[in-house]
N, CA, C and O atoms as a GROMACS GRO file, in nm:
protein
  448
    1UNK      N    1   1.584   0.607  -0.896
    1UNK     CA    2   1.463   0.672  -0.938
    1UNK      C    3   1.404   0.749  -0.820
    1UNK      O    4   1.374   0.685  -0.719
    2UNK      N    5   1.386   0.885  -0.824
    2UNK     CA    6   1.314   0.929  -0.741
    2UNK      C    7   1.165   0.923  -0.730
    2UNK      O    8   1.080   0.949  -0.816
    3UNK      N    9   1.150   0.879  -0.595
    3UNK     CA   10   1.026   0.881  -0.536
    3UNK      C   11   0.935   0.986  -0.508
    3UNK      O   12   0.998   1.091  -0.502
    4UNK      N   13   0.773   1.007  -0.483
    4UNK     CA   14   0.714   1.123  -0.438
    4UNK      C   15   0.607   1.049  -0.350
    4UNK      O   16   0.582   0.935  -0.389
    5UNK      N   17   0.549   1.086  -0.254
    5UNK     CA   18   0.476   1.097  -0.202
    5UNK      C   19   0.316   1.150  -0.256
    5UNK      O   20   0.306   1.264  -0.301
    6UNK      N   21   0.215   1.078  -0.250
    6UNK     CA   22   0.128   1.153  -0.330
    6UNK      C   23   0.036   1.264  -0.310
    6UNK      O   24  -0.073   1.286  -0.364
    7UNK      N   25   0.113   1.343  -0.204
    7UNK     CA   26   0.046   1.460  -0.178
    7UNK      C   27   0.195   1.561  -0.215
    7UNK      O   28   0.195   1.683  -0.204
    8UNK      N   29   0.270   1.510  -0.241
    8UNK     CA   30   0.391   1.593  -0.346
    8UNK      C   31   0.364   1.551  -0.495
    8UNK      O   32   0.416   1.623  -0.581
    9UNK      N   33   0.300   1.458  -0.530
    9UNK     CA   34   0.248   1.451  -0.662
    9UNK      C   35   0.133   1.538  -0.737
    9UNK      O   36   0.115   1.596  -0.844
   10UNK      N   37   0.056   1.509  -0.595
   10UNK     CA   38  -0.092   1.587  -0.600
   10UNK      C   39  -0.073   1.748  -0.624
   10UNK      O   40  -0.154   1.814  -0.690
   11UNK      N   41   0.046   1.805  -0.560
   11UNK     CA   42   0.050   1.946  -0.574
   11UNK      C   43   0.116   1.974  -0.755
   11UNK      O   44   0.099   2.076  -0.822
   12UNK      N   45   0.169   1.886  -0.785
   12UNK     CA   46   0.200   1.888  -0.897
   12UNK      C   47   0.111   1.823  -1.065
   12UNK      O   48   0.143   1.833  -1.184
   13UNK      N   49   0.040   1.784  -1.023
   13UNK     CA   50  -0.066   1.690  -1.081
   13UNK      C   51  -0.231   1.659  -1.021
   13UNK      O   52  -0.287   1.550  -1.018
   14UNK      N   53  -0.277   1.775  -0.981
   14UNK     CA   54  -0.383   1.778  -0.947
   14UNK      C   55  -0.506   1.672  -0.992
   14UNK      O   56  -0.583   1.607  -0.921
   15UNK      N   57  -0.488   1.684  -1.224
   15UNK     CA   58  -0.552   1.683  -1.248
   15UNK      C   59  -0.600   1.451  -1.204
   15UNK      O   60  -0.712   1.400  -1.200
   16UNK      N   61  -0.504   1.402  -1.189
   16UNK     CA   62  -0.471   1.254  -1.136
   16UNK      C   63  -0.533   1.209  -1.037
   16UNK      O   64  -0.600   1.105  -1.044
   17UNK      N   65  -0.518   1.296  -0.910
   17UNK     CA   66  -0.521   1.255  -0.805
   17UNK      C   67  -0.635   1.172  -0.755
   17UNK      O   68  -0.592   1.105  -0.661
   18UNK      N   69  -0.759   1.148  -0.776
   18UNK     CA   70  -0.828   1.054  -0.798
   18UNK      C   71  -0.843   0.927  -0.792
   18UNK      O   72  -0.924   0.850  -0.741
   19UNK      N   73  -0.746   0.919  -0.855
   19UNK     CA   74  -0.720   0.741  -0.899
   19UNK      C   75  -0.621   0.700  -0.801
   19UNK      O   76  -0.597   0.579  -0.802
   20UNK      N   77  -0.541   0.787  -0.694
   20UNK     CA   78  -0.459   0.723  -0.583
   20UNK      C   79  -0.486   0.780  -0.463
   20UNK      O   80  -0.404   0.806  -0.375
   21UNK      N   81  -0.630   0.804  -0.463
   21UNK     CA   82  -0.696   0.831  -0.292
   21UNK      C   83  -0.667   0.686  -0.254
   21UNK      O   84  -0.765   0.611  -0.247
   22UNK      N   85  -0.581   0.651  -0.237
   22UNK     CA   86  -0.639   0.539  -0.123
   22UNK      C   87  -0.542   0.516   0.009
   22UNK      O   88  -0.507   0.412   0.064
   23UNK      N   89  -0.518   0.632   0.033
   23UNK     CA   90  -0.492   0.657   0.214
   23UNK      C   91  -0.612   0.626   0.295
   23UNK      O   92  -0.721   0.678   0.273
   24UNK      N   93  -0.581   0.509   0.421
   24UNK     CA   94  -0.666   0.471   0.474
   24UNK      C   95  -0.706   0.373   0.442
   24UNK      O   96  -0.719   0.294   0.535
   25UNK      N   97  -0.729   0.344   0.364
   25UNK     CA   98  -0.780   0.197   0.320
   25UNK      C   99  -0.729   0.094   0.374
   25UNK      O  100  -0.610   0.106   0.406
   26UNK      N  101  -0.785  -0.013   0.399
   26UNK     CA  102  -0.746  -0.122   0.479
   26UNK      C  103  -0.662  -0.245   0.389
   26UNK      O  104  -0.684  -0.278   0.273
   27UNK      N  105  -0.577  -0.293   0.468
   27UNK     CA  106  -0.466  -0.354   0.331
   27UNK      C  107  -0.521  -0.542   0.398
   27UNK      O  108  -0.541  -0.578   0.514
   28UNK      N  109  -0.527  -0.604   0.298
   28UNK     CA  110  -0.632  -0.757   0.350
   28UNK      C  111  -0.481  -0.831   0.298
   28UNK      O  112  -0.381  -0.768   0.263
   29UNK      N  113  -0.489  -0.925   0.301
   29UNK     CA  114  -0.406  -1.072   0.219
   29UNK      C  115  -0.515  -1.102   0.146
   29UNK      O  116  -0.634  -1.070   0.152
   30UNK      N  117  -0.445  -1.175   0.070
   30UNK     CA  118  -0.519  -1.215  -0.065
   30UNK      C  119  -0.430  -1.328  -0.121
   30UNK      O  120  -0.330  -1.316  -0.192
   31UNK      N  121  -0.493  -1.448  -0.070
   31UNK     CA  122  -0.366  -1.593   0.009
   31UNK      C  123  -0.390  -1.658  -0.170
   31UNK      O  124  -0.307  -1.698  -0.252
   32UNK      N  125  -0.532  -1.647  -0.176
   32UNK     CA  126  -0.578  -1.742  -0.286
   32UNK      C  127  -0.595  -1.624  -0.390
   32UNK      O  128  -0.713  -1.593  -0.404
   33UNK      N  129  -0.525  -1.565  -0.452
   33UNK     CA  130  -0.573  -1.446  -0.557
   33UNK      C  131  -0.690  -1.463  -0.605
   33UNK      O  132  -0.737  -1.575  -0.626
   34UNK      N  133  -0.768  -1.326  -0.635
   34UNK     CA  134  -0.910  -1.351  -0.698
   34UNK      C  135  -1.030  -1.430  -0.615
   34UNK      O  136  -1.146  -1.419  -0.654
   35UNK      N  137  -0.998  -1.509  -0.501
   35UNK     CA  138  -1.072  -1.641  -0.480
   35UNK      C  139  -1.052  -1.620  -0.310
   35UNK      O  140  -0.996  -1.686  -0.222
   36UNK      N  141  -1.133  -1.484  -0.314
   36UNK     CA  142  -1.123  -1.471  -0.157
   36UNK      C  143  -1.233  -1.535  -0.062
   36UNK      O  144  -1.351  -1.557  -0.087
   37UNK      N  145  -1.152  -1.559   0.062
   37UNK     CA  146  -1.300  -1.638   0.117
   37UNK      C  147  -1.273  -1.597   0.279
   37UNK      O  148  -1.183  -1.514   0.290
   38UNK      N  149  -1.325  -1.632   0.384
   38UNK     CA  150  -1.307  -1.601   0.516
   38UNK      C  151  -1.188  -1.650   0.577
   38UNK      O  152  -1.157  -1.615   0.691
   39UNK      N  153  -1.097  -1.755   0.483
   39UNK     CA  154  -0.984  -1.791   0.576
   39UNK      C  155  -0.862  -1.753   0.496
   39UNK      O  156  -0.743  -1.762   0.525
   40UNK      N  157  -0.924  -1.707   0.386
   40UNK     CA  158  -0.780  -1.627   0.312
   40UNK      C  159  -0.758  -1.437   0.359
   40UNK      O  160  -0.669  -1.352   0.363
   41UNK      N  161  -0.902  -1.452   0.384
   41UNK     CA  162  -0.838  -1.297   0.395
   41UNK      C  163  -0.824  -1.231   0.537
   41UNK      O  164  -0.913  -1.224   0.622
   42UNK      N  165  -0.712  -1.191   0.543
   42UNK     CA  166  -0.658  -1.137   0.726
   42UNK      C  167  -0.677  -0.951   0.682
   42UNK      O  168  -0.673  -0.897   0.571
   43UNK      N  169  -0.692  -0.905   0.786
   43UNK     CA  170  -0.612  -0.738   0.766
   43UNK      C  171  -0.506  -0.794   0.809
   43UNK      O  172  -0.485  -0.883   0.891
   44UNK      N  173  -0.410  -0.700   0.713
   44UNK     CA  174  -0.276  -0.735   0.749
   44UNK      C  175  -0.244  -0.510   0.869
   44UNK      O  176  -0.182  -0.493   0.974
   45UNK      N  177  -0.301  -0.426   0.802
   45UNK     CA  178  -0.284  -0.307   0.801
   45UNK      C  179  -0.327  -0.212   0.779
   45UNK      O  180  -0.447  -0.221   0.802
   46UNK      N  181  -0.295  -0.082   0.733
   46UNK     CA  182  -0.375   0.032   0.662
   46UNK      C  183  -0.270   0.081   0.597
   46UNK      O  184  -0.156   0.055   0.636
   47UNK      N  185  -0.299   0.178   0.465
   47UNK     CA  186  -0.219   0.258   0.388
   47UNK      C  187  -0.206   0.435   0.414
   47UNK      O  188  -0.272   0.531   0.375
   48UNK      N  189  -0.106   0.422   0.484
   48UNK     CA  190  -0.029   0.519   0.486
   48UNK      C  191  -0.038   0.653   0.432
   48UNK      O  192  -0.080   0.766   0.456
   49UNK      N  193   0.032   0.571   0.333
   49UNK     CA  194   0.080   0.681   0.166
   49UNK      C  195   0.098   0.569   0.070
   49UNK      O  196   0.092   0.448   0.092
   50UNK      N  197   0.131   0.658  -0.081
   50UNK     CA  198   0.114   0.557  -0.184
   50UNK      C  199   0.262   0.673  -0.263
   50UNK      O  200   0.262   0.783  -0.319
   51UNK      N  201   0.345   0.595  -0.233
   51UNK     CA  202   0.437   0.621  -0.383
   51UNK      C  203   0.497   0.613  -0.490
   51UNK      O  204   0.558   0.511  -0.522
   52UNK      N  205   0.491   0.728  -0.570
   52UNK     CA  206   0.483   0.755  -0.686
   52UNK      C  207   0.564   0.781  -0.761
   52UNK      O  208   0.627   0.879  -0.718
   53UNK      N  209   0.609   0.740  -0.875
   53UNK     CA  210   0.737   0.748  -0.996
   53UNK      C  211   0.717   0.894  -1.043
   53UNK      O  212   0.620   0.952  -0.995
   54UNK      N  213   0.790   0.957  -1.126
   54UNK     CA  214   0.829   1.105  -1.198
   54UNK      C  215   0.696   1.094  -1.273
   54UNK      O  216   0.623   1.193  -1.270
   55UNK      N  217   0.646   0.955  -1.358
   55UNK     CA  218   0.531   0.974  -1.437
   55UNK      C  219   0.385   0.918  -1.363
   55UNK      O  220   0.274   0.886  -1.407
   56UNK      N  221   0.427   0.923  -1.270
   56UNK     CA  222   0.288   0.931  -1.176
   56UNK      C  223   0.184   0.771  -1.162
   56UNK      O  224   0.066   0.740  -1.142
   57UNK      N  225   0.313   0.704  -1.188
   57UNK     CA  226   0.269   0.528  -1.156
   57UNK      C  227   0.355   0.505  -0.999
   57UNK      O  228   0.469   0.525  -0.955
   58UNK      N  229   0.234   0.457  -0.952
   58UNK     CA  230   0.250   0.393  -0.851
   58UNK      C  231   0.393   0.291  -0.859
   58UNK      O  232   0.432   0.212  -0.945
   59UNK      N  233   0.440   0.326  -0.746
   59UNK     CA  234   0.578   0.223  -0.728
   59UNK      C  235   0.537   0.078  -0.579
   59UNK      O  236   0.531  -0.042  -0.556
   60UNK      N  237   0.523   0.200  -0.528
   60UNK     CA  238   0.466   0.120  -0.349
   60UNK      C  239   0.370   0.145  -0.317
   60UNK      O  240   0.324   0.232  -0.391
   61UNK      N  241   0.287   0.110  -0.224
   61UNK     CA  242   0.233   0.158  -0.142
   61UNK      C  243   0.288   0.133   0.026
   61UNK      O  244   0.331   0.026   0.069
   62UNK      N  245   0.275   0.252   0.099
   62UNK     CA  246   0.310   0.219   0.243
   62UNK      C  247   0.216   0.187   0.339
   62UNK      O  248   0.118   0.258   0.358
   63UNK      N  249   0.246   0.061   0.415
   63UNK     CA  250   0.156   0.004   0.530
   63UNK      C  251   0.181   0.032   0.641
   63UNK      O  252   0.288   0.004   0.695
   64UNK      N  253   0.066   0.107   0.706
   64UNK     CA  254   0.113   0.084   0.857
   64UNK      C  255   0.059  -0.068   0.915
   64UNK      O  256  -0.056  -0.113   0.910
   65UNK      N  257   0.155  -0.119   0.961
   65UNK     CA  258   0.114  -0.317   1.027
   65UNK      C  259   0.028  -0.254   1.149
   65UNK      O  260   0.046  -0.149   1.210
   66UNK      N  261  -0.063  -0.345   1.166
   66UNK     CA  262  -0.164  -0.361   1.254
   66UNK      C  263  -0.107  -0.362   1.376
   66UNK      O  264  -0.142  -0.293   1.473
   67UNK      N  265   0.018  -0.476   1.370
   67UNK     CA  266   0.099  -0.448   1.529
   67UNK      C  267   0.106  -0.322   1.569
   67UNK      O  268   0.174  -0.229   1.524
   68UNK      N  269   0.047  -0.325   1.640
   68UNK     CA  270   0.090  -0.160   1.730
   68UNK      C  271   0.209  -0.113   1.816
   68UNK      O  272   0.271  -0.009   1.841
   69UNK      N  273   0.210  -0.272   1.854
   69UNK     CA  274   0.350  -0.246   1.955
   69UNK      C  275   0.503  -0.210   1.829
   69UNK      O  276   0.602  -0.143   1.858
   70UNK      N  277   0.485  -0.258   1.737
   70UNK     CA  278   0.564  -0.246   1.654
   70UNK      C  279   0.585  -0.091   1.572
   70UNK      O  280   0.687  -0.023   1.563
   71UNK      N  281   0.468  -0.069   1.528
   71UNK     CA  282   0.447   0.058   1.457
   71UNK      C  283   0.531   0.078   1.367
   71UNK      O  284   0.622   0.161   1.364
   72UNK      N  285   0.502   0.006   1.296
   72UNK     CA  286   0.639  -0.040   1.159
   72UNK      C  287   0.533   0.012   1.074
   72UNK      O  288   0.412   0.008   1.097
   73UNK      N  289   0.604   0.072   0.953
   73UNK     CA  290   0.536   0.114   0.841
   73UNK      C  291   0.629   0.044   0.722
   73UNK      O  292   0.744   0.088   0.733
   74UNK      N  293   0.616  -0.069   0.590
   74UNK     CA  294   0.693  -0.109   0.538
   74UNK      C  295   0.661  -0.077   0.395
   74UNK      O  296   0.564  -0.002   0.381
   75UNK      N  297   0.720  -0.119   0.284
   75UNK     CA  298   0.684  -0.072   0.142
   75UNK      C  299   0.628  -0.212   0.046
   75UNK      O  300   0.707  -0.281  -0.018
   76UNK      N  301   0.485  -0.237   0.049
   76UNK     CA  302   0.432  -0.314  -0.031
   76UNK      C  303   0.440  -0.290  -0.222
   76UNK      O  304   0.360  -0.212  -0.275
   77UNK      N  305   0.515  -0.344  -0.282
   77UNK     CA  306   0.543  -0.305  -0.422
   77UNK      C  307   0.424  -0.346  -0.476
   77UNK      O  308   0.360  -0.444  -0.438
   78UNK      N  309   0.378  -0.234  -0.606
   78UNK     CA  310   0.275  -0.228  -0.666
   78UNK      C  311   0.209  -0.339  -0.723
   78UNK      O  312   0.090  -0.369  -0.712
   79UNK      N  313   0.319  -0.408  -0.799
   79UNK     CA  314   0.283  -0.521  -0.831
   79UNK      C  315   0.259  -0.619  -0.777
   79UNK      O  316   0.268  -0.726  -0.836
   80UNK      N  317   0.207  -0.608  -0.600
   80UNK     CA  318   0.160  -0.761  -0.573
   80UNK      C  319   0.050  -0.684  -0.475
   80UNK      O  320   0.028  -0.724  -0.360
   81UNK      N  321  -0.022  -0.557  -0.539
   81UNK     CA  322  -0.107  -0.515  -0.456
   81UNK      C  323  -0.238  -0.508  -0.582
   81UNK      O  324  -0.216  -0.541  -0.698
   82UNK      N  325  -0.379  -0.456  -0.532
   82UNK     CA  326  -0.487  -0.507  -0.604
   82UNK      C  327  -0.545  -0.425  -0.540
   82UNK      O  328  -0.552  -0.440  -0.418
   83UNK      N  329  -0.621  -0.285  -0.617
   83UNK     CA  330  -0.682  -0.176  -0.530
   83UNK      C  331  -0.872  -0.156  -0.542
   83UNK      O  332  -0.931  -0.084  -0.622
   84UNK      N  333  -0.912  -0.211  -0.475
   84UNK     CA  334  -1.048  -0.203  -0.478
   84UNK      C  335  -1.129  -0.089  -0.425
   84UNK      O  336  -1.196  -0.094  -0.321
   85UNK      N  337  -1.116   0.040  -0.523
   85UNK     CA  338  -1.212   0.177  -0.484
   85UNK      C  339  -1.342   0.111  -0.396
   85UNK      O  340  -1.364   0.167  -0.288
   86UNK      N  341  -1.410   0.024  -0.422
   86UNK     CA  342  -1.544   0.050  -0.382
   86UNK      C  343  -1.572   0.012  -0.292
   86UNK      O  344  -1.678   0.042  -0.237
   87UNK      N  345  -1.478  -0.074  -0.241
   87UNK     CA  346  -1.491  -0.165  -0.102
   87UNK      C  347  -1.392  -0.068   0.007
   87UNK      O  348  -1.420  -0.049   0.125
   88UNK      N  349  -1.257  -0.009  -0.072
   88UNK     CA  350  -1.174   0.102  -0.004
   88UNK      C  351  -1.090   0.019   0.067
   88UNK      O  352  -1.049   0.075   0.169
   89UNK      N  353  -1.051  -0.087   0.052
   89UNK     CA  354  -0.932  -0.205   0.065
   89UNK      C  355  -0.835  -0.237  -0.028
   89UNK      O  356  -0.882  -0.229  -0.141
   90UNK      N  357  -0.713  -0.272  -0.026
   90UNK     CA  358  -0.602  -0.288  -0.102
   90UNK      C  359  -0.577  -0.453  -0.104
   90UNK      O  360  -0.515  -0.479   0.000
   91UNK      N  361  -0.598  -0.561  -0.171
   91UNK     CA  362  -0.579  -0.640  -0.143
   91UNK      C  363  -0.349  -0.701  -0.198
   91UNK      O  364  -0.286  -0.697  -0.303
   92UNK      N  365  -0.317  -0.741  -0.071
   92UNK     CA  366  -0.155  -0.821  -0.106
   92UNK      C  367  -0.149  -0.905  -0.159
   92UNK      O  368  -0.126  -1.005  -0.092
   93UNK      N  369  -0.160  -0.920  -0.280
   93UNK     CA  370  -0.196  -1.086  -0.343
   93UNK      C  371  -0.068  -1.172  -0.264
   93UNK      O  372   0.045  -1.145  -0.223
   94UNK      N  373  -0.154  -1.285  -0.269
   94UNK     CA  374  -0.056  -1.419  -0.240
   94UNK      C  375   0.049  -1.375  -0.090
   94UNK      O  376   0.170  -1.376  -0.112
   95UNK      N  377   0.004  -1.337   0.055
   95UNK     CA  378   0.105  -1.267   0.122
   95UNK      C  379   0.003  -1.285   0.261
   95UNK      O  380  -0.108  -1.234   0.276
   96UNK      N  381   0.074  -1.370   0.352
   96UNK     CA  382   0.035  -1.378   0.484
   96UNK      C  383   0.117  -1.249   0.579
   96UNK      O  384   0.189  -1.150   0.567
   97UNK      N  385   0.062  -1.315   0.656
   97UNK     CA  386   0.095  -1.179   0.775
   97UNK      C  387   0.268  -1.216   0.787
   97UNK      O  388   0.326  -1.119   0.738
   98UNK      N  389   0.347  -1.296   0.822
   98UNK     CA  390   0.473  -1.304   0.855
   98UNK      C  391   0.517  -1.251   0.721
   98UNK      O  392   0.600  -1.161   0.736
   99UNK      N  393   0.487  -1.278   0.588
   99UNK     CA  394   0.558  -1.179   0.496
   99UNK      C  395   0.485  -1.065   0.445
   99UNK      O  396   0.511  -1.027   0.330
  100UNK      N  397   0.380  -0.993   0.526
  100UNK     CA  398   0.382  -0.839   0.498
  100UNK      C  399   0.468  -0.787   0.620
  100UNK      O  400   0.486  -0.666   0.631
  101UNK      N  401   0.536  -0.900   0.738
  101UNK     CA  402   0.593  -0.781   0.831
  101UNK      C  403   0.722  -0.810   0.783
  101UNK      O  404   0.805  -0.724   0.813
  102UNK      N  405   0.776  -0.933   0.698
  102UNK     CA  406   0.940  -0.940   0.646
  102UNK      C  407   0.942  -0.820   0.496
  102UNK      O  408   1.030  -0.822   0.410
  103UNK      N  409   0.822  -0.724   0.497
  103UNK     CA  410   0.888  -0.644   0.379
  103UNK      C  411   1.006  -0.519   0.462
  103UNK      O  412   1.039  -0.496   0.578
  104UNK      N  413   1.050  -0.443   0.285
  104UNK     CA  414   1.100  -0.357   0.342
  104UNK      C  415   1.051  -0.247   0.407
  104UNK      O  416   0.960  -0.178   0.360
  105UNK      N  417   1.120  -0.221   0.536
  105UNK     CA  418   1.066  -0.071   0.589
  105UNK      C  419   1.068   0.027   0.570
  105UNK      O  420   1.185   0.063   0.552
  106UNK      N  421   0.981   0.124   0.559
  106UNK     CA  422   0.965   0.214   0.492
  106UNK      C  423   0.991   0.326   0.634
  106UNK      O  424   0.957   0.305   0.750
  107UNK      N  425   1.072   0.462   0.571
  107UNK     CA  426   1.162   0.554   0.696
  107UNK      C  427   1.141   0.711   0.576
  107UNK      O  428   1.205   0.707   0.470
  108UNK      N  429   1.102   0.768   0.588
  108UNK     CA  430   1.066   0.921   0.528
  108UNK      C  431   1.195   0.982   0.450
  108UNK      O  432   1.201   1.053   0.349
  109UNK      N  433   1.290   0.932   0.531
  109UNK     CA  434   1.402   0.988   0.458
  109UNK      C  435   1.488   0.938   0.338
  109UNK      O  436   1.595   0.979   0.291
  110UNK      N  437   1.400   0.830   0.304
  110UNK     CA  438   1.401   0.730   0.142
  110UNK      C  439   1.376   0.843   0.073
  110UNK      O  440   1.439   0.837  -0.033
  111UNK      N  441   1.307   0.956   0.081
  111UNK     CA  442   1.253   0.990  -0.029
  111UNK      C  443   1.354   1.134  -0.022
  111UNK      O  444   1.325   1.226  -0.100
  112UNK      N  445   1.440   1.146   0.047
  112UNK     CA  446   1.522   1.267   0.038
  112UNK      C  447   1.633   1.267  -0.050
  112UNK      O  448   1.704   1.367  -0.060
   0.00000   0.00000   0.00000
């Protein structure tokens, strides 16, 4: 399945784009789903980019990890992410820090 990027979506689907601003946003754990409290929730990161299927559903989103020394960017799948416009955070359901850095890594040329 080919992938897009959502500023290759956006040029194609303007009228959407809205609903997947969320570059920048800060990506939390979310240990206890729903039932967040001060010791469940870590930053794990920030979002990247967010990509997108042919019909314009979210597949991934990409994290850059907080490690810096690392500067790993990996691919959090849609379904274990939780997007909160108003707060402008992505929460990882159920996902500590050692498994947002065992996801897969995400490399630009996936999408070629």
């Amino acid at each position: 399945m080919a992938l897009m990027t959502f500023d290759e979506y956006n040029t194609k689907s303007p009228e959407q784009a809205t609903s997947y601003q969320v570059k920048g946003f800060s990506v939390h754990s979310d240990l206890v789903a729903g039932m967040l409290t001060n010791k469940t929730e870590e930053k794990l990161g920030t979002v990247a980019d967010v990509l997108l299927n042919p019909t314009g559903q979210i597949e991934y989103i990409v994290v850059s990890l907080d490690d810096l020394a690392l500067g790993r960017q990996v691919l959090l799948g849609a379904d274990r992410a939780r997007i909160d416009h108003d707060h402008q955070v992505v929460y990882a359901g159920a996902m500590s820090r050692d498994e947002a850095k065992a996801l897969p890594e995400f490399h630009p040329e996936m999408l070629k």
